[in-house]
C-alpha positions in Angstrom: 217.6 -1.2 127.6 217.6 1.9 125.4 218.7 4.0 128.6 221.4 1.8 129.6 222.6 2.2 126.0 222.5 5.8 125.9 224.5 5.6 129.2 227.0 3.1 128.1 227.6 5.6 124.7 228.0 8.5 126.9 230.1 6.6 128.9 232.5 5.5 125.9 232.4 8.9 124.7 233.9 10.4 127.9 236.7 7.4 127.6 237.3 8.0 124.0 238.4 12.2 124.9 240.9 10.8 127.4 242.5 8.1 124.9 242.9 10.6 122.6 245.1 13.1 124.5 247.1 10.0 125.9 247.8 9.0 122.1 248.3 12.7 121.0 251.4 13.2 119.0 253.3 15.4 121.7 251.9 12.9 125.0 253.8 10.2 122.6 256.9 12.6 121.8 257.3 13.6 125.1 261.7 13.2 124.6 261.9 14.9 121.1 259.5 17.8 122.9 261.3 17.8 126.3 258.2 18.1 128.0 259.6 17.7 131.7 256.3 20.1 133.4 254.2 18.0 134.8 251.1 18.8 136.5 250.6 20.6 139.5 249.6 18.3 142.6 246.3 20.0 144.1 245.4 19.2 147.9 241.8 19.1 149.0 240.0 18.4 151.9 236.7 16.7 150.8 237.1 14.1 153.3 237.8 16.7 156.1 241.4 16.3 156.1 244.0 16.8 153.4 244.7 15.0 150.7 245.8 14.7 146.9 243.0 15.0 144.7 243.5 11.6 143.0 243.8 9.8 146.4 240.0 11.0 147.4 237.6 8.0 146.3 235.3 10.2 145.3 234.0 12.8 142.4 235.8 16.1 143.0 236.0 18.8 140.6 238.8 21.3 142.0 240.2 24.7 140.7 243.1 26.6 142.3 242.9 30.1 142.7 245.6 30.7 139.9 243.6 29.2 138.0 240.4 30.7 138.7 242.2 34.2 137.5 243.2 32.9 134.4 239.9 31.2 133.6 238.4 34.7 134.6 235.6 33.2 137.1 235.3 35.9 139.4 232.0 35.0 140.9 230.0 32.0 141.9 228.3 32.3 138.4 230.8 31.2 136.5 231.3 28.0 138.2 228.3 26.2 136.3 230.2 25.8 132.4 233.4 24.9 133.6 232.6 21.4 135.1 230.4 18.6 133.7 227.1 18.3 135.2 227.2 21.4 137.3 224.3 24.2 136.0 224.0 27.8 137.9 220.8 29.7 137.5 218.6 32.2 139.1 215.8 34.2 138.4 217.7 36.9 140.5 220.7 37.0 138.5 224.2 36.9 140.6 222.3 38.2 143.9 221.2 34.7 144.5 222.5 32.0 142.3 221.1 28.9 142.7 223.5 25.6 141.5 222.6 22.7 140.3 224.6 19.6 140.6 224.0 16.5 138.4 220.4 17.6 138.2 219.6 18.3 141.8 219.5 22.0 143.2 217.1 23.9 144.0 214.9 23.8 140.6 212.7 26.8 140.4 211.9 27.4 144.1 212.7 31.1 144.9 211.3 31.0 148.6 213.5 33.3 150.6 213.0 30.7 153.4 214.2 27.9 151.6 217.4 26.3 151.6 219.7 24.9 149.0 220.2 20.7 148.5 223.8 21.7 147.3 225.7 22.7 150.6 227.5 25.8 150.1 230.9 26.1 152.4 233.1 29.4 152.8 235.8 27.7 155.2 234.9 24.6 156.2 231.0 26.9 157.7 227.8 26.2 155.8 226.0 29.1 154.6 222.8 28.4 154.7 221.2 31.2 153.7 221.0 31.3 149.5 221.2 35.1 148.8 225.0 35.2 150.7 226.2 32.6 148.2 226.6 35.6 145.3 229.9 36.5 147.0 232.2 37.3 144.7 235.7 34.8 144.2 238.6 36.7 145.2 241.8 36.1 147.1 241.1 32.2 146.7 243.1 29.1 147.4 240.8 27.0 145.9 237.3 26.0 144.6 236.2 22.1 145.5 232.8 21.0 143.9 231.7 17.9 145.8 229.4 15.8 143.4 226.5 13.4 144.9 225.5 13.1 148.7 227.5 13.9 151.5 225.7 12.4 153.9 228.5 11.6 156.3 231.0 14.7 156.9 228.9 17.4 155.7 225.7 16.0 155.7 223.2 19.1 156.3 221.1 19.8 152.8 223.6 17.8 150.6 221.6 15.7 148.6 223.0 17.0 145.6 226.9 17.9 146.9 229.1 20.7 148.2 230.8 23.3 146.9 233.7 24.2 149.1 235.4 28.1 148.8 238.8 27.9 150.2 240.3 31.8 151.0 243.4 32.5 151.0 245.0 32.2 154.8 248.3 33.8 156.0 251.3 31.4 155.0 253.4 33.1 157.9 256.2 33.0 155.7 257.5 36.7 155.2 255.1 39.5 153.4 253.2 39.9 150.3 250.6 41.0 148.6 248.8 42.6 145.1 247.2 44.8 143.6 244.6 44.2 140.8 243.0 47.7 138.7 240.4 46.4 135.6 238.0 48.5 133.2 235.4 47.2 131.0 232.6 47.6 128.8 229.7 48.6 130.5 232.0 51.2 132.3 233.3 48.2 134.5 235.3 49.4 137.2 237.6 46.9 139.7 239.8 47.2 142.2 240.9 43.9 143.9 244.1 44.3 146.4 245.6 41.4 149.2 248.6 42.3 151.7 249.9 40.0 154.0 252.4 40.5 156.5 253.7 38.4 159.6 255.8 39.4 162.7 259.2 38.6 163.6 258.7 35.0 165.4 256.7 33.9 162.5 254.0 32.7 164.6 251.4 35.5 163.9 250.3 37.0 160.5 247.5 38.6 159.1 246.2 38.6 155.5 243.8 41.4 154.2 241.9 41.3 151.2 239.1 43.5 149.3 237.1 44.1 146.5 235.3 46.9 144.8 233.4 46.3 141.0 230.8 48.3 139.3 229.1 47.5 136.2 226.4 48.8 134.4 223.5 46.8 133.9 223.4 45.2 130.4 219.3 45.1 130.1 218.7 48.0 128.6 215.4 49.9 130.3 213.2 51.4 127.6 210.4 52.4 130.0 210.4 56.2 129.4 211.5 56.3 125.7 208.5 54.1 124.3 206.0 56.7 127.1 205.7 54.5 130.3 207.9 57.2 132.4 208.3 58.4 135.0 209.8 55.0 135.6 211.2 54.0 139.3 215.0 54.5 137.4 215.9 55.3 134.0 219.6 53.1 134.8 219.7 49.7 132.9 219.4 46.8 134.7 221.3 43.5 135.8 224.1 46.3 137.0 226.6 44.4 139.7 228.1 47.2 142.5 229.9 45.1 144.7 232.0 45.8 147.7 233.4 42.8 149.7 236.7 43.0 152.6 238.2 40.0 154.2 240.6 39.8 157.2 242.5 36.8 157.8 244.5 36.4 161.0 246.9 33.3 162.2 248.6 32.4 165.3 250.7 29.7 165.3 252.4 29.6 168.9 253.4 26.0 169.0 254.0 23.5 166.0 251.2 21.4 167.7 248.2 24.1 167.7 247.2 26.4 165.1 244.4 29.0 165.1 243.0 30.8 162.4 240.0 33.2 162.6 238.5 35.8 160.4 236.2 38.8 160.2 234.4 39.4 156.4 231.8 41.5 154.9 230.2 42.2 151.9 228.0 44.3 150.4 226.0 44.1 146.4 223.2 46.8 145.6 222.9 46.3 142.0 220.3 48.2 139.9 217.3 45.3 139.7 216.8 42.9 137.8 213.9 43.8 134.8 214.4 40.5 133.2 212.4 40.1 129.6 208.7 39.0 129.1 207.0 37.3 126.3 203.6 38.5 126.3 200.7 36.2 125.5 197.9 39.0 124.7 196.9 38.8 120.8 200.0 40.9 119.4 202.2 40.4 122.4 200.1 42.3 124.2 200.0 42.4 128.4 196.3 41.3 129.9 195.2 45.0 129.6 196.1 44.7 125.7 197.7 48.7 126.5 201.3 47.6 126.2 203.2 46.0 123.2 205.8 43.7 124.0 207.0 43.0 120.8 208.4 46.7 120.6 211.5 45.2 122.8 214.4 43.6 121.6 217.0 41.6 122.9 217.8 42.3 126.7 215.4 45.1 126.4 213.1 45.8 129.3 210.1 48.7 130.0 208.9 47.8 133.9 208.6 51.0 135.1 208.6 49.6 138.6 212.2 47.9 139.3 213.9 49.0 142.4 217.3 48.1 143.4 218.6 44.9 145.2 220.5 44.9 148.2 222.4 42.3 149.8 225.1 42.1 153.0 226.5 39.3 154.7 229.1 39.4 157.9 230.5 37.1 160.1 233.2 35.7 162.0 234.7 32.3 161.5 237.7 30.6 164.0 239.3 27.2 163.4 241.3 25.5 166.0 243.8 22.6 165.0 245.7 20.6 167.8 247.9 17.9 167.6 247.5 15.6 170.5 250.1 13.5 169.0 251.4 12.4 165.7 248.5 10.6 165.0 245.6 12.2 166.9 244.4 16.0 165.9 241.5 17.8 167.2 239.6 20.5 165.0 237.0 23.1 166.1 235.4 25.1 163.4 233.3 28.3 164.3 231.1 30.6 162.4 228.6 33.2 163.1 226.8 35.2 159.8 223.9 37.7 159.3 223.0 38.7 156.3 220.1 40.6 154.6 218.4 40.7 151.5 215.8 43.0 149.7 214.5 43.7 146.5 211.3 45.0 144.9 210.6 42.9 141.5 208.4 44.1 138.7 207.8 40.4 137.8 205.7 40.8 134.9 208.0 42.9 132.7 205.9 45.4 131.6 204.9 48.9 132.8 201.6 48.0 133.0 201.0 47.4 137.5 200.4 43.5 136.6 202.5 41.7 139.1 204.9 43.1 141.5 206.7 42.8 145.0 207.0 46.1 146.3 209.0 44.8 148.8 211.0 41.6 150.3 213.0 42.3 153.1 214.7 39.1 154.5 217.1 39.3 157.6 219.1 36.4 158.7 221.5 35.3 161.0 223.2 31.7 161.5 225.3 29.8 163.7 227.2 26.4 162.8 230.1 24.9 165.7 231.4 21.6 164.6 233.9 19.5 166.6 235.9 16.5 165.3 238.6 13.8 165.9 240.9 13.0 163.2 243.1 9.3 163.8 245.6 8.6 161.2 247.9 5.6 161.1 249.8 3.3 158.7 246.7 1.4 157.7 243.8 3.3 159.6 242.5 6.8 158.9 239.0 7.6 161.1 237.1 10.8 161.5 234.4 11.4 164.4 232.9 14.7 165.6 229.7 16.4 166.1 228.0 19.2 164.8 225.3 22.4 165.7 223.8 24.4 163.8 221.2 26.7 164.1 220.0 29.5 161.8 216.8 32.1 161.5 214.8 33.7 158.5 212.3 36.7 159.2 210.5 37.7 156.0 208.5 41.0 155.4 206.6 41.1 151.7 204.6 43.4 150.4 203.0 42.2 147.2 200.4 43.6 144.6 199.0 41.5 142.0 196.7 43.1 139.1 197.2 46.3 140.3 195.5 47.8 137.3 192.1 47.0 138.3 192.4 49.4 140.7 192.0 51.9 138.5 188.9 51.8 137.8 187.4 49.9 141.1 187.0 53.2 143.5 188.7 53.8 146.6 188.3 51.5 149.7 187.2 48.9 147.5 187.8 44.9 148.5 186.6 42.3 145.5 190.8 40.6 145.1 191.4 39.5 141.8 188.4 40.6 140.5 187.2 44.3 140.5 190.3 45.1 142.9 194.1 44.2 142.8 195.6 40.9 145.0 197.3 43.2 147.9 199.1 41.2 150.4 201.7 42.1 153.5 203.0 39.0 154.2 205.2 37.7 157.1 206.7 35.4 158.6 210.0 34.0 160.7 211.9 30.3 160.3 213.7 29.0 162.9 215.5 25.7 162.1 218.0 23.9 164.1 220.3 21.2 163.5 222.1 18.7 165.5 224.3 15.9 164.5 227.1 13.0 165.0 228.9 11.4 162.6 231.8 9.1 162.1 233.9 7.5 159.2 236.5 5.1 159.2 238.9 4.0 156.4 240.8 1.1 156.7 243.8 -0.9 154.2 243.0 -4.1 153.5 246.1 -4.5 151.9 248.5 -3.2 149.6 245.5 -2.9 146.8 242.5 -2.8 148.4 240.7 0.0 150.8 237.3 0.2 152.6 235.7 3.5 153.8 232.8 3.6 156.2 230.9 6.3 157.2 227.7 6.9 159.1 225.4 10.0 160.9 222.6 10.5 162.8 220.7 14.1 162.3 218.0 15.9 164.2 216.2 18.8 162.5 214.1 21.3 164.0 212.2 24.0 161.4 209.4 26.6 163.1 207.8 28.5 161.2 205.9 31.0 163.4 204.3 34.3 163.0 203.2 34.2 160.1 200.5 36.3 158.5 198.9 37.4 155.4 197.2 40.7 155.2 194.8 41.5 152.5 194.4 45.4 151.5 191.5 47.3 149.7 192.3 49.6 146.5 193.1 52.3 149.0 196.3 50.1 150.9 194.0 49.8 154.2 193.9 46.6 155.5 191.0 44.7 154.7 190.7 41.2 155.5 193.9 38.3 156.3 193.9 35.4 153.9 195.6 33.2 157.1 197.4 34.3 160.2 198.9 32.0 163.3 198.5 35.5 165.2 196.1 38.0 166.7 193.5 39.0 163.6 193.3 41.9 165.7 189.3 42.3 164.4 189.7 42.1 160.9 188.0 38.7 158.7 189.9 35.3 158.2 189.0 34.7 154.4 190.3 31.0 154.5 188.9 30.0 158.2 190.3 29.7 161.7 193.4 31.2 163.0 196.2 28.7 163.1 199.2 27.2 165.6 202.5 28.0 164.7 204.0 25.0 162.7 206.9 22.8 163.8 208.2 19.5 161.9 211.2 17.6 163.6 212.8 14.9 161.7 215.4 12.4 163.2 217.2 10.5 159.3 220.6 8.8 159.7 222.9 9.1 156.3 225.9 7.5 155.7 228.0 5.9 152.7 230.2 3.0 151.5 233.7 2.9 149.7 235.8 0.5 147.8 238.6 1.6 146.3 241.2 -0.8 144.1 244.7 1.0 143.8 245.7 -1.1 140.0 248.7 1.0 140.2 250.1 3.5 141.8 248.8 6.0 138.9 245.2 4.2 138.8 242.8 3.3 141.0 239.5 2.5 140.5 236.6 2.9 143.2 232.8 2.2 143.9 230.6 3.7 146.3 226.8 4.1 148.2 225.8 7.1 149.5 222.7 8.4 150.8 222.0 12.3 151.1 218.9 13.7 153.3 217.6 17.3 153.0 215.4 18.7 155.7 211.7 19.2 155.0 210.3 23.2 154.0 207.6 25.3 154.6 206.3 27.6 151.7 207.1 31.4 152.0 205.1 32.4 148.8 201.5 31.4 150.1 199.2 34.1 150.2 195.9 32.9 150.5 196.1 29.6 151.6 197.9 28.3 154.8 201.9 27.7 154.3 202.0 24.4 153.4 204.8 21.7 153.6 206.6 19.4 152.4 208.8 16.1 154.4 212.0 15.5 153.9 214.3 14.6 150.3 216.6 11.6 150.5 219.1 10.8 147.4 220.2 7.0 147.6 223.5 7.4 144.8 225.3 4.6 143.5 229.3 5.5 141.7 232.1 4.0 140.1 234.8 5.7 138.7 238.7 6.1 138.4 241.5 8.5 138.9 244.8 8.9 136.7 248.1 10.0 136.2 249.3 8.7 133.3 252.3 9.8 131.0 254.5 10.5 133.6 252.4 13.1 135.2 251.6 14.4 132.8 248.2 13.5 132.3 245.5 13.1 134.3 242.6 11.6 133.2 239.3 11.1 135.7 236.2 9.6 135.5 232.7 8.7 136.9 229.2 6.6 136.4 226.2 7.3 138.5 222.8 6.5 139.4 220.5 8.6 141.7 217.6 7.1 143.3 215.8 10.1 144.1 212.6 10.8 146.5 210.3 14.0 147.7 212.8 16.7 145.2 211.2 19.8 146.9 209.8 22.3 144.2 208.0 24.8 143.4 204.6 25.2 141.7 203.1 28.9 140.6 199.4 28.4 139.8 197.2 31.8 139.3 199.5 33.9 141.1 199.6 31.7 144.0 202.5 29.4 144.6 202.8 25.9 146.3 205.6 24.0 147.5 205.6 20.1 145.6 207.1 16.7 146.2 208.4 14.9 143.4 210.2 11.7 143.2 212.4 10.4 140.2 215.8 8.9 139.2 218.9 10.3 137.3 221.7 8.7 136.1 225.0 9.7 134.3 228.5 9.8 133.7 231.4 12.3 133.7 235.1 12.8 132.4 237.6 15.2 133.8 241.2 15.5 131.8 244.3 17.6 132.4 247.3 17.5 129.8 250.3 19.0 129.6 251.0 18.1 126.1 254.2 20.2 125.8 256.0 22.8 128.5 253.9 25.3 126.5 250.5 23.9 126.5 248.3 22.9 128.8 244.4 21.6 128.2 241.4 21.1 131.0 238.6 19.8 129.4 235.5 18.1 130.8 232.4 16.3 129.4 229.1 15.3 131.4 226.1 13.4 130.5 223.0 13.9 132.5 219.7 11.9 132.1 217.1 12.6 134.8 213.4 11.7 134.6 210.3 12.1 136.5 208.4 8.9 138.0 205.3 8.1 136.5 201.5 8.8 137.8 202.6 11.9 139.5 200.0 15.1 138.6 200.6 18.6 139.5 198.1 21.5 138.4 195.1 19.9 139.3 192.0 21.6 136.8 194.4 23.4 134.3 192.2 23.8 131.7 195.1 22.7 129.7 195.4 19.2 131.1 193.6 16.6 129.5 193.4 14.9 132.9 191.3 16.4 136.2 194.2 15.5 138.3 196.3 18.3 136.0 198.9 16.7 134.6 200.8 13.4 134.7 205.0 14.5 134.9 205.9 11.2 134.8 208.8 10.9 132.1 209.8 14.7 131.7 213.0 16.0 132.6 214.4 17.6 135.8 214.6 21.3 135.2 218.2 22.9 134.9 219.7 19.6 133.9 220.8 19.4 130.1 221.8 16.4 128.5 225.3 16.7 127.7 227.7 19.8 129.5 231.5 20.3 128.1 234.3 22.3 128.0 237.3 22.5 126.8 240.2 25.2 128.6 243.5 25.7 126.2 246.7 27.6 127.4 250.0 28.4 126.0 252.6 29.8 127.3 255.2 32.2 125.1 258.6 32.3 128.1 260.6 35.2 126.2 258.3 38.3 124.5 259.5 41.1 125.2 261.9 40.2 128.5 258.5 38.7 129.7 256.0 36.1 129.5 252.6 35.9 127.3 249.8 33.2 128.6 247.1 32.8 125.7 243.9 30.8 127.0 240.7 30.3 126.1 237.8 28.3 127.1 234.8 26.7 125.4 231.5 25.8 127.3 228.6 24.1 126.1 225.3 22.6 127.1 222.6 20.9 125.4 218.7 21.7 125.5 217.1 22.1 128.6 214.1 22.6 130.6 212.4 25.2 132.7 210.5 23.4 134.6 209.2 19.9 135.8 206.2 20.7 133.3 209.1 20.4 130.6 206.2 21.3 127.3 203.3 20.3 128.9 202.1 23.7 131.1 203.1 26.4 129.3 201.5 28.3 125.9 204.2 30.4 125.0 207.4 29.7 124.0 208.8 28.6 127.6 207.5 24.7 126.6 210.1 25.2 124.3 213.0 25.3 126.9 216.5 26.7 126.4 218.0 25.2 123.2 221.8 23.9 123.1 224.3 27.1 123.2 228.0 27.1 123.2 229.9 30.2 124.8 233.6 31.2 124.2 236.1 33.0 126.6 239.2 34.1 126.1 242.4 36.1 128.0 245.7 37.2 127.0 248.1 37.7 130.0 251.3 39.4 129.6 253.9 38.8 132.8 257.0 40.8 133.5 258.5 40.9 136.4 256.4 42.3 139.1 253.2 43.2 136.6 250.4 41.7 134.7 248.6 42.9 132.1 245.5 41.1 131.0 243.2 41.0 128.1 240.3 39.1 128.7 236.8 38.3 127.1 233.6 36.1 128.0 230.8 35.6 125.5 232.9 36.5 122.4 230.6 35.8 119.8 227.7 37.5 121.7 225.4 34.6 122.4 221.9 35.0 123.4 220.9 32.6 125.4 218.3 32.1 129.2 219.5 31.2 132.1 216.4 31.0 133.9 212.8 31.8 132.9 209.9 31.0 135.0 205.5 30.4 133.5 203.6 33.6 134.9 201.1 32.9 132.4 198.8 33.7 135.3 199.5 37.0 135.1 200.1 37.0 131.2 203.4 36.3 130.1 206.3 33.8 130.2 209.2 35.3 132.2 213.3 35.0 131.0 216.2 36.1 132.5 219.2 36.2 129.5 222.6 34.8 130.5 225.1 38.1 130.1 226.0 39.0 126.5 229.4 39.6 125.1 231.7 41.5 127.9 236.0 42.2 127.6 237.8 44.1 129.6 241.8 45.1 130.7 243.3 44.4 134.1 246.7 45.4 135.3 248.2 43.3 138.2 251.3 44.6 140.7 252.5 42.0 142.9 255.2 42.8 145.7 
């Protein structure tokens, strides 16, 4: 009862924002204002064809791509405190950010291998690979955040939504195109430029669009000042050096068939991330009591040990639209990506050799063809296709735990994790495949009254083959493999027999249900069941135990909500309840330096308001408000023996919080417009994000003895930008972070190894950015 009261509060909260705009004094004075700007009708295609946003029955949260410049979201980052209930975090700052969407994403897991439960689309082609979603938003049409299961048209590792990034294709309407110079603090440096031009019959144009950005890194590295030099790089990390180029090409040779392909790459080698340790020696001391943490500040770092990052991606995509007839069209989507990823991570934030990858080197490529039937009529709208995917990881890690007892054990020693250091080359390849059907019908009851049926049936394949772990003495000479599917080619099995390669197939159908109530022809009112599957995962951290795995997550989601345009247009006011019935949430355990994938089952339920006024010709306000309440089932243990745990079976989660999922999440987006400064146009806007408390880890308070258990207490973070328009040019000061907040976006328990580990969200950053458009 006391949930369902919290929920029906949060719920009148969210309805209370919207009445209040309605009943503002310039919504109510529209005439004596002469407000006659009303607001602009955005298209989407969540339900694979296109369609006003108020007419999709479900919860989208959608941003065009003028409005992603003036909000100043120029990477996939920035998305999480602009919507309700949508979190971004990642222990590898912007090179692989991992979202979080009503409180399912990918919690802590940072397996390389492992794949996201929010589906990530550039184009209409999952990406299933989580280190290519860092690519930077430029040159956008739009941004679509699908919210709960999309088990029917997308369906592949969605049991928490999509996120949909729309580029820019060529309108084949004349030439254009900009040209976008910014500095910054932290010597930020960008260049962003599009052209577009198209050839005399208007049916072929091309669209080309790059970026360049460099930043210096705003954790400061104090390795070789406080003695712990000669450090890997004396640079401060959490830099961003970005370099991304998009062609987009068109040919339209008939009004019945239209083909669009492109060609993309992109390119981030940032200096490393060195995030910031608490120690837990007496003193804030590291486990060899040498090194004295509390001699850092703020976003202050001393690993001496932090190499750079590097990621690429490439690929090709190639959609083809026909028009059978007026009612019939026939779409095939193509892509093809590779990408790579490696880093070496001095995890334990100190210069003392504690706990650190040396290497991970991940190479990936994917391939995803789908193939659909789109039938529209007066009262019948239906969808049916089919879809492949198919996708491979190879891994390569070189890892070296407690490297300091090396020191003193001697050369060719071999005692791991007691006289000598935890060495480990580790590899391995996934191979997953994915094949599916699907099918969704919507018909009109009548004038009022709609029902939308949808179903598919989905076959995934995952390998994981070739996978070994290799065990070296003090001196780096192999020594002894801690498991291996291969040849031991002579050397010791520590934990037993060679293995078989491992394969899981799974066969799960999804699908979902929707009634929608049109009240008026500025309201309507829906309900819906979905159900959302994600495929089962192997886990790429083992080192001395075999990979183990875990089945399948399903999401069975219940929603009602509304859509509105109220006050002439001038308002539109959204809204949604939800419950989540949620079972095997795939996570990640670390446990003495070893990690271990879990399976975790638990329920979340919420609700959510999106509002958009344009109170006068001058101002305009987005806001949003979430509520979020997620919570573990009961009689659930994980940590079995933690000396901690009052239990032997570790300790009972049942009742603590999803990670990554805070309470409450708002913001609130003001702009006015000044028409005649100057001979030109001033835009002032600003934004205001908040979240409440929230929590590392599934452990919540329980696990850790530092100041992790305490989580991330409520922050609220203000942006700003003033954009002057005249003619041709822009000119645009902007800020994020104004008041300097410190704040962690992630932070992971390493106590193993000594310390709790937190990566701070960016800290107060402004910049300039001049704009030519021609």
């Amino acid at each position: 009862m006391m949930q369902a009261n919290r929920l029906s509060n949060a719920i009148c909260v969210c309805a209370s924002v919207g009445v209040l705009l309605m009943q503002s004094p310039s919504a109510r004075a529209q005439s004596a204002e002469g407000v006659t700007k009303t607001i602009e009708e955005v298209v989407v295609t969540a339900n694979r064809r296109e369609q006003n946003l108020q007419d999709v029955p479900v919860s989208v949260s959608a941003i065009t791509g003028n409005d992603l410049q003036q909000r100043n979201m120029t990477d996939a980052s920035d998305i999480g405190g602009s919507m309700p209930n949508v979190r971004v975090n990642s222990p590898f700052s912007k090179s692989q950010p991992n979202f979080t969407i009503r409180g399912i994403g990918v919690a802590n897991e940072f397996n390389p291998n492992a794949q996201s439960p929010i589906g990530i689309y550039f184009d209409e082609v999952y990406q299933g690979f989580r280190p290519s979603h860092g690519a930077a938003l430029y040159d956008l049409e739009r941004l679509e955040v699908l919210k709960g299961p999309q088990g029917t048209l997308y369906g592949r590792n969605t049991t928490g939504g999509a996120i949909n990034i729309i580029t820019q294709s060529p309108s084949l309407d004349g030439s254009e195109g900009f040209i976008t110079v910014g500095v910054g603090d932290y010597d930020a440096r960008t260049v962003q430029a599009a052209v577009e031009g198209t050839n005399d019959e208007g049916n072929f144009g091309a669209r080309l669009a790059v970026l360049d950005l460099e930043r210096d890194g705003f954790i400061e590295n104090r390795a070789e000042e406080l003695g712990w030099g000669p450090a890997y790089t004396n640079e401060d990390y959490n830099s961003e050096d970005t370099t991304a180029a998009r062609l987009s090409m068109r040919y339209r040779p008939a009004d019945d068939l239209d083909i669009v392909g492109r060609i993309y790459f992109a390119r981030n080698t940032p200096i490393g991330h060195g995030g910031t340790p608490f120690l837990l020696g007496p003193g804030e001391t590291d486990l060899t009591g040498n090194f004295d943490g509390s001699q850092l500040g703020e976003r202050e770092s001393a690993v001496n040990r932090q190499g750079d990052f590097f990621s690429a991606s490439k690929g090709v995509q190639l959609k083809i639209t026909y028009d059978i007839n007026d009612d019939l069209v026939f779409s095939s989507i193509t892509g093809y990506d590779t990408a790579e990823f490696e880093f070496s991570f001095d995890f334990d934030g100190t210069p003392t050799s504690i706990g650190q990858y040396n290497a991970n080197n991940s190479d990936f490529f994917g391939f995803n063809q789908d193939f659909n039937l789109n039938f529209s009529s007066d009262k019948i709208d239906f969808i049916a296709g089919v879809y492949f995917g198919r996708q491979q990881v190879d891994n390569y890690e070189d890892l070296h735990f407690f490297g300091f007892l090396n020191d003193s054990a001697g050369p060719d020693q071999f005692n791991p994790g007691v006289t000598t250091s935890v060495s480990s080359i580790i590899n391995y390849k996934q191979f997953q495949s994915s094949v599916a059907a699907y099918a969704e019908g919507r018909y009109d009851i009548n004038e009022k009254w709609a029902v939308t049926v949808g179903a598919r049936l989905t076959r995934d394949v995952v390998e994981f083959n070739d996978f070994s772990s290799l065990l070296l003495d003090s001196s780096g000479n192999p020594a002894a493999y801690a498991y291996t599917t291969g040849d031991a080619m002579g050397l010791p099995i520590l934990a037993g027999a060679q293995s078989e390669e491992f394969q899981e197939k799974t066969t799960e159908p999804t699908g979902r249900v929707l009634l929608e109530y049109h009240a008026t022809d500025e309201i309507m009112l829906y309900g819906s069941f979905s159900r959302g599957y994600r495929s089962g995962s192997f886990n790429g951290q083992s080192i001395i135990l075999a990979p183990n795995y875990v089945g399948p997550e399903f999401v069975n989601a219940w929603e009602a909500g509304f859509k509105s345009r109220l006050a002439g247009g001038r308002v539109q006011l959204n809204g949604a309840a939800f419950y989540n019935d949620y079972k095997g949430q795939q996570v990640q355990e670390v446990a003495g330096g070893a990690a271990f994938i879990r399976s975790l089952d638990g329920e979340l339920y919420g609700a959510e308001l999106e509002v958009i006024g344009q109170l006068t010709n001058a101002l305009r306000v987005v806001a949003g408000l979430g509520y979020l309440h997620t919570e573990y089932d009961d009689g659930q243990f994980l940590a079995p023996g933690d000396p901690n745990a009052a239990d032997p079976r570790g300790f009972d989660i049942g009742g603590n919080s999803f990670p990554f999922a805070p309470e409450v999440t708002a913001s609130i987006a003001p702009e006015y417009i000044f028409p005649n400064v100057g001979g030109g146009e001033l835009v002032l806007s600003a934004e205001v994000q908040y979240q409440s408390h929230q929590e590392y880890d599934f452990f919540n308070d329980m696990q850790a003895q530092g100041p992790m258990k305490d989580g991330q207490d409520a922050y609220t973070l203000l942006n700003a930008r003033a954009t002057y328009n005249i003619g041709d040019i822009s000119v645009a000061l902007w800020g994020k972070n104004l008041t300097d907040k410190y704040y962690n976006a992630y932070a992971i328990n390493i106590e193993g190894f000594g310390a709790n580990y937190f990566v701070p969200g960016a800290p107060r950053t402004y910049g300039i950015d001049i704009t030519y458009r021609f």
